[in-house]
C-alpha positions in Angstrom: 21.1 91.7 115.0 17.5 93.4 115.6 17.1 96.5 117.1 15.0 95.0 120.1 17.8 92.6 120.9 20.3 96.0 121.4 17.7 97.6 123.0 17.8 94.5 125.8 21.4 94.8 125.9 22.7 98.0 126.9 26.1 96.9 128.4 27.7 95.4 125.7 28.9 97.9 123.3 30.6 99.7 126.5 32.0 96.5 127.5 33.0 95.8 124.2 34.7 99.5 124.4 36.6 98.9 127.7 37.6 96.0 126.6 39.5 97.6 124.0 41.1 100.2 125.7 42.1 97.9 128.4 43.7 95.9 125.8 45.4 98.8 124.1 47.0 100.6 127.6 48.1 96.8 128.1 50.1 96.8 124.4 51.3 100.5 125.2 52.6 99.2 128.5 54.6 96.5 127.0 56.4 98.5 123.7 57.4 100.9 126.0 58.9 98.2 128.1 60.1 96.5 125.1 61.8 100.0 124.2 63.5 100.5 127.1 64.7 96.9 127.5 66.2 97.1 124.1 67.6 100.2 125.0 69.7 99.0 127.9 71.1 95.8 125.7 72.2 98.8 123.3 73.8 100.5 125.8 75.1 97.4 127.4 76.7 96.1 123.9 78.4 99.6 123.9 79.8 99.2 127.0 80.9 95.6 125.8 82.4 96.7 123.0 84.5 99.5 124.3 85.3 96.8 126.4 86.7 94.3 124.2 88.7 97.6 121.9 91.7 95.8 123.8 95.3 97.9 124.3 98.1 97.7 121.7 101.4 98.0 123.2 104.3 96.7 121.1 108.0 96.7 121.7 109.2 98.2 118.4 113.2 98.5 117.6 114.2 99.7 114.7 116.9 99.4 111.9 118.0 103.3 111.9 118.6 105.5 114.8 115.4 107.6 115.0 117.5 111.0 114.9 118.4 110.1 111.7 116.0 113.0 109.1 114.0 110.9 106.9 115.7 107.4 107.3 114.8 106.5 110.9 112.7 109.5 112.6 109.4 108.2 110.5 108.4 105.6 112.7 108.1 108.3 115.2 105.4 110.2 113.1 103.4 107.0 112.8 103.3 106.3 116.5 102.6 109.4 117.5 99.6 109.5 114.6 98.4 106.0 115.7 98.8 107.3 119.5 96.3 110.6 118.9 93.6 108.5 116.7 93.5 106.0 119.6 93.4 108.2 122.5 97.1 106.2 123.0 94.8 102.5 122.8 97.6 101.6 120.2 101.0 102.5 121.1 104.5 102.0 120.2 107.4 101.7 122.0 110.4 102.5 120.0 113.7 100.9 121.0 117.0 102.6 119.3 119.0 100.3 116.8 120.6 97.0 118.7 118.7 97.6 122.4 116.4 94.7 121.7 117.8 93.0 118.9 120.1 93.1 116.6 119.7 95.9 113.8 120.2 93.2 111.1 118.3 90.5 112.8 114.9 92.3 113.2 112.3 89.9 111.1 114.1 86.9 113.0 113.4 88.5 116.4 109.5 89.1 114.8 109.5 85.8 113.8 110.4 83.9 116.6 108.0 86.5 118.5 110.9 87.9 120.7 109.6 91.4 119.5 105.6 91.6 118.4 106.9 94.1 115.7 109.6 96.1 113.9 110.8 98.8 111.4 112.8 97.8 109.5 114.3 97.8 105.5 114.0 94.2 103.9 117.2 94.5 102.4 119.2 93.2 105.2 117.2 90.1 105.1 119.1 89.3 101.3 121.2 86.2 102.9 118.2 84.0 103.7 115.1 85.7 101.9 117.4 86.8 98.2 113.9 88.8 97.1 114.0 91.1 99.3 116.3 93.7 97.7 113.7 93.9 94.8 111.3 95.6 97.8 113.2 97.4 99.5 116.1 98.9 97.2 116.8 98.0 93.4 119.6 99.4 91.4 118.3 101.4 88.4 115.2 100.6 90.1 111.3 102.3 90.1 111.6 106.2 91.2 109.6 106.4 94.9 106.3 107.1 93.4 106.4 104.7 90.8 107.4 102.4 93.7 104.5 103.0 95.1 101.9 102.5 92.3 103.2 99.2 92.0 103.1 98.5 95.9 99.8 99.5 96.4 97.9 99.9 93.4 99.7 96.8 91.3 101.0 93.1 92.6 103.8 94.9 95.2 101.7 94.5 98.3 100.8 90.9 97.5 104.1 89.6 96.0 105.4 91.3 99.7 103.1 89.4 101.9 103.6 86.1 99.8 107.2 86.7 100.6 107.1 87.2 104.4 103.8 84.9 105.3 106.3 81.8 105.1 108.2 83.4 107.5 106.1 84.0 110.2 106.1 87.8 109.7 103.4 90.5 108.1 105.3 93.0 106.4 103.5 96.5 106.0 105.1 99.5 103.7 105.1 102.4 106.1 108.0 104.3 104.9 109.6 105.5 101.7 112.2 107.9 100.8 113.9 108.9 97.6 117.8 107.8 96.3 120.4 107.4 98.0 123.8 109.2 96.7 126.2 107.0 94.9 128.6 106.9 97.7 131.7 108.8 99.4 134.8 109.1 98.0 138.8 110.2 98.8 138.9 110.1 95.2 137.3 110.7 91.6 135.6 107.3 90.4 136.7 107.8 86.4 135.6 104.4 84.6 134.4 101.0 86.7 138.4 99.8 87.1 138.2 102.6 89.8 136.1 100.5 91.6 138.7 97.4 91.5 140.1 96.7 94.9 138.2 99.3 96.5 137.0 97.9 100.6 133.9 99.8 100.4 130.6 99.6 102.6 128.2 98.8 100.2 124.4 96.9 100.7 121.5 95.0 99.2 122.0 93.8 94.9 124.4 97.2 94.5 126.9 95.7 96.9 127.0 92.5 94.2 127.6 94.9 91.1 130.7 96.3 93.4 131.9 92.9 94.2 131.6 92.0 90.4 133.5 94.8 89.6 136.7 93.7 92.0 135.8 95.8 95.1 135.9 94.3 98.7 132.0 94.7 100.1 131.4 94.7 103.8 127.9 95.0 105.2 128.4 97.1 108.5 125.9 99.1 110.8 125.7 103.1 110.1 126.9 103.8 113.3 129.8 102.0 112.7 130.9 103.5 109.3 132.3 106.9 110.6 134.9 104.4 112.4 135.9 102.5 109.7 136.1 105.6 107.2 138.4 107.8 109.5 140.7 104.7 110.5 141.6 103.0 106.6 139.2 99.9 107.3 137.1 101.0 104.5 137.7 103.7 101.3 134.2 104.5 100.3 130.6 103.5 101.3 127.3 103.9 100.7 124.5 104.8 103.1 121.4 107.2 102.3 120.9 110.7 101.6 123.0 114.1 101.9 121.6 114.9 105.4 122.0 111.6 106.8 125.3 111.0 106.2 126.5 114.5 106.8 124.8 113.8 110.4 127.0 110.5 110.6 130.4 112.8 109.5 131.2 111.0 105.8 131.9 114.3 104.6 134.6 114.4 107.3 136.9 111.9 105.8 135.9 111.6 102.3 135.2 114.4 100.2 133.9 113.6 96.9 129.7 112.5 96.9 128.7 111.1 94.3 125.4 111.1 92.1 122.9 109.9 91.5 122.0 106.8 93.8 121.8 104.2 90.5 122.0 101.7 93.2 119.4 102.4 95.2 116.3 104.7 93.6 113.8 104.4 96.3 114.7 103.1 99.7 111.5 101.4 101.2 110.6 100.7 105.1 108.6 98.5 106.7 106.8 97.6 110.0 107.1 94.0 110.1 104.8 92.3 112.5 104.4 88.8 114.0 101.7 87.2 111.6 99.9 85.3 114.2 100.1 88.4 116.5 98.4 90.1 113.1 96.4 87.8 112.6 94.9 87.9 116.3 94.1 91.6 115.8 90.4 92.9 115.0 90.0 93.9 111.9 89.4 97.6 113.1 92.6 97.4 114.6 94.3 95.9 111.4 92.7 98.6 109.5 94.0 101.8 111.6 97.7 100.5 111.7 98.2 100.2 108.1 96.3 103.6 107.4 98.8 105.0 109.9 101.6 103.4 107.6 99.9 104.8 104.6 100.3 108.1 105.8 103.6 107.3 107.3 104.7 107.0 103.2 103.6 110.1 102.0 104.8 112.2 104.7 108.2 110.4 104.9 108.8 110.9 101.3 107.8 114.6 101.6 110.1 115.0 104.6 113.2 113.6 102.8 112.8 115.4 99.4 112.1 118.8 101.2 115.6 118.7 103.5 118.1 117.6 101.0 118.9 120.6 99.0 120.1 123.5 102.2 122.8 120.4 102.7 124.1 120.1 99.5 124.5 124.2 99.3 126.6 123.8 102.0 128.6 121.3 100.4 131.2 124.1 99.1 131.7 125.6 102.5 132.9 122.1 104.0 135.3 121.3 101.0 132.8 118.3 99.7 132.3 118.0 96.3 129.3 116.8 94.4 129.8 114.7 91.2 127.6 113.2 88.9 128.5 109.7 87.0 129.0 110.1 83.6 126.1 108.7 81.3 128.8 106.0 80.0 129.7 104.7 83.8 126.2 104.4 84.7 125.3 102.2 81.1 128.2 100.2 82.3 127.0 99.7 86.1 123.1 99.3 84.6 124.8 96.6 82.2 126.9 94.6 85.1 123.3 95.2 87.4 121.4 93.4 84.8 123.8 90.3 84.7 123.4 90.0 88.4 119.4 90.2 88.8 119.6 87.9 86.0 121.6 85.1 87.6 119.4 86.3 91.0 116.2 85.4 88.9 117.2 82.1 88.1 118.4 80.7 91.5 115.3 81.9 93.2 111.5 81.5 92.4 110.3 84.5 94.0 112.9 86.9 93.1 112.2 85.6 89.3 109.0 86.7 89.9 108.9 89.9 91.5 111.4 91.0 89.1 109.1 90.1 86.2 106.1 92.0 88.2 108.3 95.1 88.4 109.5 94.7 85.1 105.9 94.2 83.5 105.0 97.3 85.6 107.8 99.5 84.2 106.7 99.2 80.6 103.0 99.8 81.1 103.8 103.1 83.6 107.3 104.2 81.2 104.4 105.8 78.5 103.1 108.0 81.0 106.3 108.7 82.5 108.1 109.7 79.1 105.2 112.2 78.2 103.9 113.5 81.2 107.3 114.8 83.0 108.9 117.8 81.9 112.3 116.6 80.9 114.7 116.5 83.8 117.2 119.2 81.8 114.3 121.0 80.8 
């Protein structure tokens, strides 16, 4: 444009300027309203989301009473741990074996959604579900921490849930302890004809290697076995570790404990849930239950391996004493065990193929196991 056009112009440029700025304080104007807006619908989805972090209180009875060291007091630690990470959002109520259901009947009361969840050992489901012995207890079984490599870093959590999903109920591993003792005795156990006509408490696939070897098996509650010891219904049993059963008075009436727990070399414990009521939970939720149980493991296993020994030192002082199966008895048992997870295998699908899982498991872990462990007479 020529300079004498300019010249006869001298508004625009300034025009052209306030224009500008006009338009600018007008674009300031709006981001900052934009900012703010989107600030509120932050601070609104916060509210809504705190909102919809809904309250988790379940009715949870358990198999073993929760004064029980080890066997029943862990589902204590994990509702207290879920409790304190959720500012008590999750929470537990613990019901005492046989207030809400029956001690044996738990899955079926989570099943039929009487109870949204339970703790629980698998093994009393054997009658209707014959796998679950292989996660819950096996004779001459994994050791607890080879247990738990295949549970959690192998196919055990899988084959579990595969187990249970047909069933209506979500099984979670939230518990685990090391063996059992080999049982209570008035008597020394000298070769397996010992064990013929025996009436002895006995559960899960090591009660069928005492039934094959002539003895009378009955299947009754821990609270109940002091009872049947003290009045002749029963000559021996079977229940869990040296402080447990002292605490339920076995070395009161029988007076020879035997060693070690070939029948049962882990004991396992679950919280069963509901599925669909599992299924319903956010994923959050999902995800701060079973890290709960996780820790539930490690702890409960610490627990149980750290309070057996002042018990047994005290064995001498009560007249109880400890004996150890002879390497030829327990070949025998492991022999007579293997005939009957055999003939298990091949009258049920899944226990065929858990067994195989564990087995497959076993071989590839036994060449770290046989080099990396001092040896255990070292």
């Amino acid at each position: 444009m020529p300079n004498s056009q300019i010249s006869r112009n001298p508004w625009t440029n300034r025009s052209a300027l306030v224009a500008v700025i006009v338009a600018f304080l007008v674009g300031l104007i709006g981001a900052l309203a934009l900012r703010s807006g989107d600030a509120r619908s932050s601070s609104a989805r916060t509210e809504v989301g705190a909102d919809a972090a809904e309250a988790i209180n379940w009715r949870v009875p358990v198999a073993f009473g929760t004064n029980l060291p080890a066997l029943g007091d862990n589902i204590l630690y994990v509702r207290d741990a879920l409790q304190r990470a959720t500012s008590n959002r999750i929470s537990f109520e613990v019901f005492e074996p046989g207030m809400l259901v029956p001690a044996f009947s738990i899955t079926e009361g989570v099943k039929d959604k009487k109870i949204e969840a339970g703790y629980t050992w698998l093994g009393y489901d054997q009658g209707r579900i014959p796998a679950t012995p292989l996660v819950s207890a096996v004779p001459f079984g994994m050791e607890p921490w080879e247990f738990s490599a295949w549970y959690f870093e192998d196919e055990g959590q899988r084959l579990t849930e595969s187990l249970y999903h047909p069933h209506d109920v979500h099984p979670i591993l939230c518990g685990l302890i090391g063996p059992e003792t080999a049982g209570w005795f008035s008597g020394r156990i000298n070769s397996l004809e010992d064990f013929k006509g025996l009436k002895i408490r006995f559960a899960g696939l090591g009660g069928r290697v005492m039934q094959r070897l002539g003895a009378s098996v009955t299947m009754i509650p821990g609270g109940e076995i002091f009872q049947a010891l003290e009045k002749g219904a029963i000559d021996a049993t079977e229940f869990s570790m040296p402080i447990v059963d002292q605490m339920l008075g076995f070395d009161r009436v029988a007076k020879f404990n035997y060693f070690p727990g070939w029948h049962q070399t882990f004991t396992a414990l679950h919280l069963t849930v509901n599925l669909q009521t599992w299924q319903n939970l956010p994923t959050a939720d999902q995800g701060l239950i079973e890290m709960a149980c996780t820790a539930g493991v490690i702890r409960n296993l610490a627990h149980g391996e750290a309070i057996q020994g002042e018990v047994m030192q005290a064995f001498p002082a009560k007249g109880v004493t400890p004996v150890k199966f002879s390497k030829e008895i327990l070949k025998q048992l492991q022999l007579v065990t293997n005939e009957v997870l055999e003939e298990e295998a091949e009258h049920d699908a899944d226990f065929a193929r858990i067994w195989s899982s564990q087995k497959k498991f076993q071989q590839t872990y036994r060449q770290w196991k046989s080099y990396a462990y001092l040896p255990r007479d070292f």
